[in-house]
Residue, then its C-alpha position, 0 to 999 in steps of 0.5 A: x596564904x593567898x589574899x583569898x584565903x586570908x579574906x575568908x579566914x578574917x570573914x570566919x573569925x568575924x562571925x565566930x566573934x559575932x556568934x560568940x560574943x555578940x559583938x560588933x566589928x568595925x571595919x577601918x580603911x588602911x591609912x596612907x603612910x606618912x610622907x617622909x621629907x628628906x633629912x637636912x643638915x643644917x649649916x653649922x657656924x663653920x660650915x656658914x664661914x666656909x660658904x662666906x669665904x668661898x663666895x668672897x673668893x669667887x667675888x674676887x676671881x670675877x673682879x680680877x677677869x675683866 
């Protein structure tokens, strides 16, 4: 089914409901898709630990250098 014939078959059901029923048909604009953020792990107390020892290490390294 073409986007056409589809607009032509909701224009066909939307009199047969106004005929019929004598009803009214609000028509809405499609709304736009939520954003999705990218999922983020937070930094578990081991993970944070992890972190602090690697910086210490690479403070030592760099202190060690000159």
């Amino acid at each position: 089914m073409t986007k056409d014939e589809l607009r032509a078959e909701l224009e066909r059901q939307e009199q047969r409901y106004k005929e019929v029923y004598g009803g009214e048909v609000t028509t809405y604009a499609a709304q736009p898709e939520p954003e999705r953020k990218p999922w983020r792990k937070r930094a578990s107390l081991l993970d944070q630990a992890f972190a602090q020892e690697i910086q210490k290490i690479e403070k030592d390294l760099k202190g060690e250098e000159p």
